[in-house]
Steps between C-alpha positions, in 0.01 A plus 500: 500500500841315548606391845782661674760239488602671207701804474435885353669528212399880445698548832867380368786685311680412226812342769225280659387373186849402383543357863233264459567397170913447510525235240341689188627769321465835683316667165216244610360730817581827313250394268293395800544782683430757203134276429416574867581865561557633158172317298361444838337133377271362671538093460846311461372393155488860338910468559497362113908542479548308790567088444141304614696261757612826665156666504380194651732533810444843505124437547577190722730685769300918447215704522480776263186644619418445860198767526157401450301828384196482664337849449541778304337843577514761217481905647376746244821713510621183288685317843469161543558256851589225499396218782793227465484107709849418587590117474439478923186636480522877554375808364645774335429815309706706247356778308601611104473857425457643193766846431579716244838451543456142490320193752586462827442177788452550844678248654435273800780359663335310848155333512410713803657749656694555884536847469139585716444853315138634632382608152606227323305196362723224430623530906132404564590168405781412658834382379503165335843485336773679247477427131762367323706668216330233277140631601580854458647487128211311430249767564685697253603252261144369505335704338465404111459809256664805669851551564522608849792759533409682873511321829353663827624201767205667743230221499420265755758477753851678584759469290798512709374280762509227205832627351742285367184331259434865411822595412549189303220605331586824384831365353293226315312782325741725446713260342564606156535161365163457679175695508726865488281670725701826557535542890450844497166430386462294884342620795544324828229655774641377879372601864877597542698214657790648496776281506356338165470842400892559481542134385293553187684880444827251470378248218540716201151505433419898421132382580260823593431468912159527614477550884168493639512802728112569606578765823683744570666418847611160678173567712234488255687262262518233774133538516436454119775211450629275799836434315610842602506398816828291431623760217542851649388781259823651515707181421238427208564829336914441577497196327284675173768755481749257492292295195494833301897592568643146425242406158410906440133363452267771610258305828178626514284540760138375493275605764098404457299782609200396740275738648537577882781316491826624337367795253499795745689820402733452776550147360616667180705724706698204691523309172687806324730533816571176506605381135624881415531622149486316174402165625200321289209452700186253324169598641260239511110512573401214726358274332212323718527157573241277669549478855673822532327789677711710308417754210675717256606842559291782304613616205530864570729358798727297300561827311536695780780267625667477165495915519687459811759260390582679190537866675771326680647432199402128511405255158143353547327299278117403570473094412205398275375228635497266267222195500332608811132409347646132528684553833774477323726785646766591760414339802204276378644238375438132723347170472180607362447148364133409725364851339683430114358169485171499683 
């Protein structure tokens, strides 16, 4: 593994290149640039139309692959994740899953995560620190075989509380000139920090919001995630309305279902009142994670509050949970390394 006094070069656009590299002709790091994102190579050597001398600078001053794969745990719906060592040391994990429609990569943006949500594994852990732009095209540009074309940015960490590096890093693969990854087929999950929220509805990006919703009032969602203590419900939902009038990107709404917690009819009722007609609401079955004294709701009450969304004229989806044999689903992902390895 190289040593970080060299820089990312999965993390820096086509500008940047040419910024470094002022004295040769600008074709040089579009040819560059395409072997990276578009042909995704994997050493500076592969680059076989690019002039040796160059190549060797290129090696001399980057690192084009800065994540050690350490583990890989293979679910029998065909899902696969990933545990990645980062160049300092720490440990994250991405997940590829298999679609009809075509692969996806659950995306970690932090090692770690601030956010403090009560059902959540990677909080367990602590926060550690945010990814950079570099690390997260890697997890998708990685991969050697499959063409990647979905993105769910809902892995470890929050998205928005690292945002600048992940909005850098949905331009880089949305780039056309680069890996083309169609940003409608993006999903960004967040806890709802609002003023990011209406920051990302400005960049152009028509990128499909997520917003971890989990309770039906500012009572009981303080109790589930601590970051609504800052965030008011009300403002949280503001600022997702806004997101859907300025991109006119449908947000949904995901809300895990645990039992004695948040699944009661009246919870069902609250949630209809409060999001009102045609919203898109994701139901998710907890999925247990060590530590938690927490369990899934039943499935005749999952239905039951899916019945109650959709009389009030509510969209509800039911989330297959995808990898959960190899705790590899939504909320399970952490630093798993002393139980992968051991």
């Amino acid at each position: 593994m190289m040593t970080m006094n060299k820089e990312l070069i999965r993390g820096k656009t086509k500008d940047e290149l040419k910024e470094l590299f002022p004295d040769g002709p600008s074709y040089r790091m579009d040819q560059v640039y395409e072997w990276i994102h578009k042909k995704r190579i994997h050493s500076f050597d592969g680059m076989t139309n690019i002039p040796k001398d160059l190549r060797k600078e290129l090696e001399k001053k980057f690192v084009l692959n800065s994540l050690e794969k350490e583990t890989v745990r293979m679910s029998k719906d065909g899902s696969r994740k990933y545990l990645y060592k980062t160049m300092d040391g720490e440990h994250i994990e991405c997940v590829y899953i298999p679609h009809d429609y075509g692969d996806s990569i659950c995306v970690s943006t932090q090692a770690g995560c601030r956010m403090g949500c009560s059902f959540c594994g990677t909080a367990m852990g602590g926060f550690r620190r945010s990814l950079t732009c570099a690390e997260m095209a890697e997890q998708i540009e990685g991969h050697e075989g499959e063409k990647i074309t979905h993105a769910v940015i809902m892995g470890m960490g929050e998205p928005l509380d690292n945002y600048d590096e992940t909005v850098k890093f949905i331009r880089l693969i949305t780039d056309g000139e680069g890996y083309d990854m169609s940003a409608r087929n993006i999903t960004l999950s967040t806890c709802g920090i609002t003023g990011r929220i209406r920051n990302l509805a400005g960049e152009g990006l028509p990128v499909t919001l997520a917003l971890s919703l989990h309770a039906p009032t500012q009572k009981k969602r303080e109790l589930i995630m601590p970051i609504a203590k800052r965030y008011h419900l009300r403002e949280v939902l503001d600022a997702c309305s806004f997101y859907f009038k300025k991109t006119g990107r449908r947000v949904t709404y995901e809300y895990a279902m645990i039992r004695g917690i948040n699944d009661s009819r009246e919870d069902a009722g609250k949630l209809a009142l409060l999001l009102g007609r045609g919203q898109h609401v994701n139901l998710i079955p907890f999925n247990s994670v060590d530590g938690k004294q927490m369990d899934s709701s039943s499935e005749g009450t999952i239905r039951s509050f899916k019945n109650i969304l959709e009389k009030n004229k509510i969209n509800v989806t039911i989330r297959a949970s995808a990898g959960a044999d190899i705790d590899a689903a939504c909320g399970q992902l952490r630093n798993k390394k002393e139980r992968l390895l051991g």
